[in-house]
C-alpha positions as CSV (number, residue, x, y, z in Angstrom):
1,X,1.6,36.7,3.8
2,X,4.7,34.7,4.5
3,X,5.1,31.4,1.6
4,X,5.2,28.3,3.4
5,X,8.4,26.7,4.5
6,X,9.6,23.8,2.4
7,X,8.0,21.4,5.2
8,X,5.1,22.8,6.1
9,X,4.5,23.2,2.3
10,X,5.1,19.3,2.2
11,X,2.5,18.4,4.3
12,X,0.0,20.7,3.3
13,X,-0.3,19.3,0.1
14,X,-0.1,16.0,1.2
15,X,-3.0,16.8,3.9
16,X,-5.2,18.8,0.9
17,X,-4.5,16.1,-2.0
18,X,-6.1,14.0,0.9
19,X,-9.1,16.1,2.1
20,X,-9.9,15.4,-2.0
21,X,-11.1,11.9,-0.8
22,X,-13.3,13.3,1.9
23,X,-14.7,15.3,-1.0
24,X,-15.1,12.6,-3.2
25,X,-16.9,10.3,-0.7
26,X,-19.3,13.7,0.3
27,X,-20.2,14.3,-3.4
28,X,-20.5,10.7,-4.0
29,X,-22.9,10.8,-1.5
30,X,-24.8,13.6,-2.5
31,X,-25.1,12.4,-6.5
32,X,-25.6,8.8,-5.1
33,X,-22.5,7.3,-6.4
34,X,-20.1,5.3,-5.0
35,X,-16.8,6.7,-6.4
36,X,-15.1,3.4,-4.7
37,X,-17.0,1.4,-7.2
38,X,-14.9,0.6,-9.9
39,X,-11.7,0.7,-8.1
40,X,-10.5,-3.2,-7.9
41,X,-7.0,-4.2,-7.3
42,X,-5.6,-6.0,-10.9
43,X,-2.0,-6.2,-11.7
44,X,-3.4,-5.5,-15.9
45,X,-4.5,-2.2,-14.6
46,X,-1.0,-1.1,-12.8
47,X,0.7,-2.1,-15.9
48,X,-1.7,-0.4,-18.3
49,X,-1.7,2.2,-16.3
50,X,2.4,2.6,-16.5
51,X,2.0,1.6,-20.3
52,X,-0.3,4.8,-20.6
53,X,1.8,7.1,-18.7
54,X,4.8,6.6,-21.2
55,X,3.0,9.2,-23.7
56,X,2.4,11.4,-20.9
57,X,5.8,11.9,-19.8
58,X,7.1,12.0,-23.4
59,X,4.8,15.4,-23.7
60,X,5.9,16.5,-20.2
61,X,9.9,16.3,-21.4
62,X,8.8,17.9,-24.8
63,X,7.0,20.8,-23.5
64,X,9.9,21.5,-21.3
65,X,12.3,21.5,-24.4
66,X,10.3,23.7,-26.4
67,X,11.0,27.9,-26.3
68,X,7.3,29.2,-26.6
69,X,6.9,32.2,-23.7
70,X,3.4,30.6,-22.9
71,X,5.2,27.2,-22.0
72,X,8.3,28.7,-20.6
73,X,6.3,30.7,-18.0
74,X,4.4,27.0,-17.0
75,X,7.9,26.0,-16.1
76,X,9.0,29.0,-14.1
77,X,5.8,28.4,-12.3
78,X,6.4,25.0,-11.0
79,X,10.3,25.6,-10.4
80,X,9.2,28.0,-8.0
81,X,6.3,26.4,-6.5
82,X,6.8,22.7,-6.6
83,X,10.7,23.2,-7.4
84,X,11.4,25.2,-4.5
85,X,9.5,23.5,-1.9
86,X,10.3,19.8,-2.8
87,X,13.7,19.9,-4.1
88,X,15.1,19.1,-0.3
89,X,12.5,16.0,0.1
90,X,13.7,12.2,-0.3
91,X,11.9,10.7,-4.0
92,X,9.9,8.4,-1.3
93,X,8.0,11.9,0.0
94,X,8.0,12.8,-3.7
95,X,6.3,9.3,-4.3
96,X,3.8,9.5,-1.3
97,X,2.7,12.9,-2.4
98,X,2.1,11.7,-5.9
99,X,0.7,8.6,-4.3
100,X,-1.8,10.5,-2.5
101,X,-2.5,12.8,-5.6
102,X,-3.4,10.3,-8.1
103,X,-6.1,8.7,-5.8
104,X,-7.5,11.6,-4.3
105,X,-7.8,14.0,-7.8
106,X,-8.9,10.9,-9.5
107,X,-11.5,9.4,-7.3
108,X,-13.2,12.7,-7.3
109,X,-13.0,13.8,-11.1
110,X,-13.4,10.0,-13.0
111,X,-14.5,8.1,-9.6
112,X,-17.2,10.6,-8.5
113,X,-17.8,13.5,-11.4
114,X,-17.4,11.8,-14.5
115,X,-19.8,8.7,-13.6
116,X,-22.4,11.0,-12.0
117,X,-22.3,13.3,-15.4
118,X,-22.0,10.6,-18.0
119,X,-25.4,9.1,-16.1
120,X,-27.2,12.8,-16.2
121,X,-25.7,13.8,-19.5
122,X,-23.8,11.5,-22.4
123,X,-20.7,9.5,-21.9
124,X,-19.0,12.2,-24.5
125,X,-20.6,15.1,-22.4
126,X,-19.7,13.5,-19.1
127,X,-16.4,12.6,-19.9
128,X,-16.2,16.4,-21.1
129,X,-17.7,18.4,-18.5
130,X,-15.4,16.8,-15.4
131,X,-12.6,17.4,-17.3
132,X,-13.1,21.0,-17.8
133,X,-13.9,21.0,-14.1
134,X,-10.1,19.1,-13.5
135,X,-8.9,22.0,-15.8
136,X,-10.1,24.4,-13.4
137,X,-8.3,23.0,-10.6
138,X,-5.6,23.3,-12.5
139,X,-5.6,26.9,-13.8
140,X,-2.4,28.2,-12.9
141,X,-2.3,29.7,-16.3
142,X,-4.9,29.6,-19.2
143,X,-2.7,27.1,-21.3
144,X,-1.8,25.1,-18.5
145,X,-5.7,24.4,-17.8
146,X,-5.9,23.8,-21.2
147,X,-3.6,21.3,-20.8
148,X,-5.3,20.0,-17.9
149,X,-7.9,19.3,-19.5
150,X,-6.5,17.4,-22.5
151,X,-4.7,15.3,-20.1
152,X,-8.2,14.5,-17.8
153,X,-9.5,13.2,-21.4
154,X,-6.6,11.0,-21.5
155,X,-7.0,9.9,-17.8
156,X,-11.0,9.5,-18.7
157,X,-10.8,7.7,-21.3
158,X,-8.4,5.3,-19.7
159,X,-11.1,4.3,-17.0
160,X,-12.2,2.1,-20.0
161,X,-8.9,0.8,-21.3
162,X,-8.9,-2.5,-20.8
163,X,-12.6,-3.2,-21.7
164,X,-14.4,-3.1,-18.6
165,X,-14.0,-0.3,-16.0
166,X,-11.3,0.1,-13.9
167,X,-10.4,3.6,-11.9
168,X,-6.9,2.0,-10.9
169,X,-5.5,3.0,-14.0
170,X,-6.2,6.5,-14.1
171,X,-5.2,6.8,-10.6
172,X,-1.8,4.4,-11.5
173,X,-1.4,7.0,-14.9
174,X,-2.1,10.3,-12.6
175,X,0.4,8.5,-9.6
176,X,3.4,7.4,-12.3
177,X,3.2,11.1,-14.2
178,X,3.0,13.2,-10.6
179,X,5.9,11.1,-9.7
180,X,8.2,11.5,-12.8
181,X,7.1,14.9,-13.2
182,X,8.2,15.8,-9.7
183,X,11.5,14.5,-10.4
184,X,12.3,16.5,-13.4
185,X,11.1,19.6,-12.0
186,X,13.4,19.1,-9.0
187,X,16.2,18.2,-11.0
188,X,15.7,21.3,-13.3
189,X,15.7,23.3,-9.8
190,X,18.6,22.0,-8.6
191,X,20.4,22.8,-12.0
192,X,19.3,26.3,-11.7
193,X,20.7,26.9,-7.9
């Protein structure tokens, strides 16, 4: 099988990050909650939200600096997926794909999942078992779910940053990181052409 072209690859990802809020809305349905809920507009939760991702990308650039084999195959992986089929796109397709990430992976794992398993479970266990399923969406390699899964925790436990709960700042923190994270990995690309 033939890898996709740089634009086809483009908008396939765009059109899959988006089926994720047809899923969302289906298991919502099926666990009876509304994953739209506690999703309200507030300028506090966009700058929160970019407040929390600062530690997020401070991880991202150290884990790219450091020599470990585990960490240096993570980045070989996404110079050749991600790095090789976005490094032609503009930063505002980079952005709409991030966009489009952030709300559809986090509607379904802290809009949808983590609600629905906090109610049938503990807000610990809840919080614990959708983040191990976002790790598994995200196994490219074992450390990398790993990963994953520390950083779902982080995005979890920011539903509840401000006090009451807001979803916009996970989904501004998951948006903000995609974004950033795109750019580096392009740049590192490029450097390596």
């Amino acid at each position: 099988m033939q890898p996709a072209a740089p634009d086809s690859f483009f908008r396939l990802a765009c059109w899959f990050e988006g089926a994720l809020i047809a899923v969302a809305v289906l298991v919502g349905r099926i666990t009876d909650i509304d994953p739209f809920a506690e999703l309200n507009f507030a300028e506090l939760a966009l700058f929160n939200g970019a407040l929390l991702t600062l530690p997020l990308l401070l991880l991202f650039c150290l884990l790219q600096q450091l020599p470990f084999p585990s960490l240096r195959h993570i980045r070989e992986l996404l110079l050749e997926t991600l790095g090789s089929k976005l490094h032609q796109r503009h930063w505002t397709d980079l952005f709409i794909l991030a966009c489009i990430a952030g709300f559809s992976e986090e509607l379904l794992f802290r809009g949808t999942l983590q609600p629905w398993l906090e109610y049938k479970t503990s807000p610990a266990t809840g919080l614990l078992l959708s983040n191990a399923m976002f790790a598994l969406a995200h196994a490219i390699t074992p450390l990398y779910a790993v990963l994953a899964m520390l950083m779902g925790i982080y995005l979890g436990m920011s539903l509840d940053y401000s006090g009451e709960r807001q979803l916009l700042t996970p989904i501004a923190i998951h948006t903000f990181y995609d974004f950033f994270a795109f750019l580096i990995i392009i740049r590192d690309y490029r450097r390596s052409l």
